[in-house]
Backbone as CSV, one residue per row, in Angstrom:
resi,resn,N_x,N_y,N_z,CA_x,CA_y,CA_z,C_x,C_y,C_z
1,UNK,-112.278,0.997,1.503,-112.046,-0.420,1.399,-111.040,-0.894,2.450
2,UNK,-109.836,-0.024,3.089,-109.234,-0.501,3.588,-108.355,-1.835,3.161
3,UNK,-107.642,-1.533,2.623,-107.235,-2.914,1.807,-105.620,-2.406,2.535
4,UNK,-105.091,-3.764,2.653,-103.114,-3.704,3.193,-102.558,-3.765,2.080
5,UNK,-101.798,-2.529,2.017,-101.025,-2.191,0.972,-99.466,-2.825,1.024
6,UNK,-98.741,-3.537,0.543,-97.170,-3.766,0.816,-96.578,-3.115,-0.211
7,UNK,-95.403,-3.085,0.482,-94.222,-2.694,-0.826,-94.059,-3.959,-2.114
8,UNK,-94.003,-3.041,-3.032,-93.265,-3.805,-4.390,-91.695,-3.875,-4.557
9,UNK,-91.219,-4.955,-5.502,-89.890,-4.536,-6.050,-88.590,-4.968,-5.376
10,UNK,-87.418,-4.752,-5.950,-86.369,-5.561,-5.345,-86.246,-5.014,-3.409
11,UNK,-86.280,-6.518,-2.830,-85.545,-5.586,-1.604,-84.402,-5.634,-1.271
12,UNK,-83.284,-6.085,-2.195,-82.007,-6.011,-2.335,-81.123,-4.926,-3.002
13,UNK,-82.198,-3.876,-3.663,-81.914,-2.772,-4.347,-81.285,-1.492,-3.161
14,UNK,-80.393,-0.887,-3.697,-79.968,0.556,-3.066,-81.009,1.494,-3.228
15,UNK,-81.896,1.783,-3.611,-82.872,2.219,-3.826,-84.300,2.653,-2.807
16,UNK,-84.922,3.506,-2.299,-86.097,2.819,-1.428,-86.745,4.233,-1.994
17,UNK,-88.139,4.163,-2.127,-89.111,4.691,-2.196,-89.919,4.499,-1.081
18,UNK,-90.222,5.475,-0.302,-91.073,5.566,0.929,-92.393,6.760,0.586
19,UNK,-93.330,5.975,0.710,-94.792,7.320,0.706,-95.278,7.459,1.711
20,UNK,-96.099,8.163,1.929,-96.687,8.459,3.030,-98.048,7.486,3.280
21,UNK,-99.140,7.393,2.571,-99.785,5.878,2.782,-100.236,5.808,1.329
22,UNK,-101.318,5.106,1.148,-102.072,4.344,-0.475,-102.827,5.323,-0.667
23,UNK,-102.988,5.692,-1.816,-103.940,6.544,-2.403,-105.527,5.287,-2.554
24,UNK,-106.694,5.786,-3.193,-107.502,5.549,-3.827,-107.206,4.015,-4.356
25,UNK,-106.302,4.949,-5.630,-106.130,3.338,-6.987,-105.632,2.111,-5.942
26,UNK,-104.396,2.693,-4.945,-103.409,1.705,-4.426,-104.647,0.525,-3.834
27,UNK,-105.116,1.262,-2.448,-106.102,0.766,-2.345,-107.241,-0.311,-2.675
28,UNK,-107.461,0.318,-3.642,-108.196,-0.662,-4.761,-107.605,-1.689,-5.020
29,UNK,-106.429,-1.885,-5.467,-105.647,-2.822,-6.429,-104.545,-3.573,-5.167
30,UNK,-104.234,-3.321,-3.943,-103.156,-3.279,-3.142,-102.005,-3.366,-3.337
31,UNK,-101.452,-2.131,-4.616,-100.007,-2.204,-4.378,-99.464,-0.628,-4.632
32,UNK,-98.290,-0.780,-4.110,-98.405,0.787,-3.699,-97.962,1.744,-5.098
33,UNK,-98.073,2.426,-5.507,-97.451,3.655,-6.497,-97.994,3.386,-8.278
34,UNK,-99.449,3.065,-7.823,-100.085,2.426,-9.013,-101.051,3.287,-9.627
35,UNK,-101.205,4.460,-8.648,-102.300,5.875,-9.406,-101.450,6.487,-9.963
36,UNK,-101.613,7.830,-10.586,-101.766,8.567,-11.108,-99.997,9.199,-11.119
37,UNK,-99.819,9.750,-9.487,-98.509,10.086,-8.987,-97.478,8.406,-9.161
38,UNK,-97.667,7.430,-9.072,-97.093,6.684,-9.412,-96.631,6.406,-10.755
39,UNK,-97.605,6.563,-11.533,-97.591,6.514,-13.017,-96.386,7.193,-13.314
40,UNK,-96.681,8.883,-12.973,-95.822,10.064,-13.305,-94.278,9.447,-12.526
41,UNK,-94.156,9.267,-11.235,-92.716,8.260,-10.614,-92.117,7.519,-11.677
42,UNK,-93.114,6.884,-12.087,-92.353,5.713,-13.036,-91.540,6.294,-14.035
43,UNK,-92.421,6.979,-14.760,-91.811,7.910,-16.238,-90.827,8.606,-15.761
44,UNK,-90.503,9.411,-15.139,-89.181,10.097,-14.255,-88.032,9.012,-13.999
45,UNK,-88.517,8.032,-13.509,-87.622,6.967,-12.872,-86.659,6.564,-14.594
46,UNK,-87.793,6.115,-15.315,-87.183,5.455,-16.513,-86.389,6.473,-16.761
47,UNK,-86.760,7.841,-17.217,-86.133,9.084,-18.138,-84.894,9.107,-17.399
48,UNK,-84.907,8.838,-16.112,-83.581,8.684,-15.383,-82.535,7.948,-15.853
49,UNK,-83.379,6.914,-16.169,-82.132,6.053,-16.481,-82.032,4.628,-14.892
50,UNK,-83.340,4.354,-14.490,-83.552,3.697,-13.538,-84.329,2.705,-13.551
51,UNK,-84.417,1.453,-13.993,-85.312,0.562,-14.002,-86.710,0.454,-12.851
52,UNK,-87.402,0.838,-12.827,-88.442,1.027,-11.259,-88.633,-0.560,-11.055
53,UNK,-88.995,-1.297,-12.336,-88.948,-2.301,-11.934,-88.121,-3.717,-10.948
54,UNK,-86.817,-2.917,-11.320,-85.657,-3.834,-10.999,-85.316,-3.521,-10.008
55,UNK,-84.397,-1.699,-10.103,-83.608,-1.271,-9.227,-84.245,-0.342,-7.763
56,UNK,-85.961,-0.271,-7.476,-86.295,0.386,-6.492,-87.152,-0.669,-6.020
57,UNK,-87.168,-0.284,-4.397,-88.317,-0.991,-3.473,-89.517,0.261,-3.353
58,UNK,-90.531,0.198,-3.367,-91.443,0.892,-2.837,-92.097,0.679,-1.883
59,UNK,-92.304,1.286,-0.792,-93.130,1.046,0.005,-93.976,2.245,0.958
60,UNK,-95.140,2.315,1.438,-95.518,3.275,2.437,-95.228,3.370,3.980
61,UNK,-95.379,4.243,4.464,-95.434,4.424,6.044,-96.551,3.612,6.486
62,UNK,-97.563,4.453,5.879,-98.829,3.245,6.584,-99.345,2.437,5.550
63,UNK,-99.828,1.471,6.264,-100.114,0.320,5.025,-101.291,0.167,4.321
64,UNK,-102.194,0.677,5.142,-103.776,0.957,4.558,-104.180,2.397,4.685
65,UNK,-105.109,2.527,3.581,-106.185,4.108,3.766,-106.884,4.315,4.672
């Protein structure tokens, strides 16, 4: 599909999440850390004690698949 993927999330956060490019799901949906390995990020992030929502930016190296 080729779809442009951007980063999500605060960009005022200390925080940065960098991937390497979009999987499949990202792709599909265009936003980044939304399959499977994202899913699993998230749950880690929370158990942390880290809001993913609030306190990280995500974004990839490359922007499309």
């Amino acid at each position: 599909m080729k779809r442009l993927v951007i980063g999500k999330g605060s960009v005022f956060t200390d925080l940065l999440i960098i991937g390497e490019a979009p999987g499949l799901q990202e792709d599909l949906e265009g936003k980044p850390y939304v399959g499977k390995s994202g899913q699993l990020l998230n749950k880690l992030l929370n158990k942390a004690g880290i809001n993913y929502k609030e306190d990280v930016y995500f974004c990839n190296v490359i922007k499309c698949r």
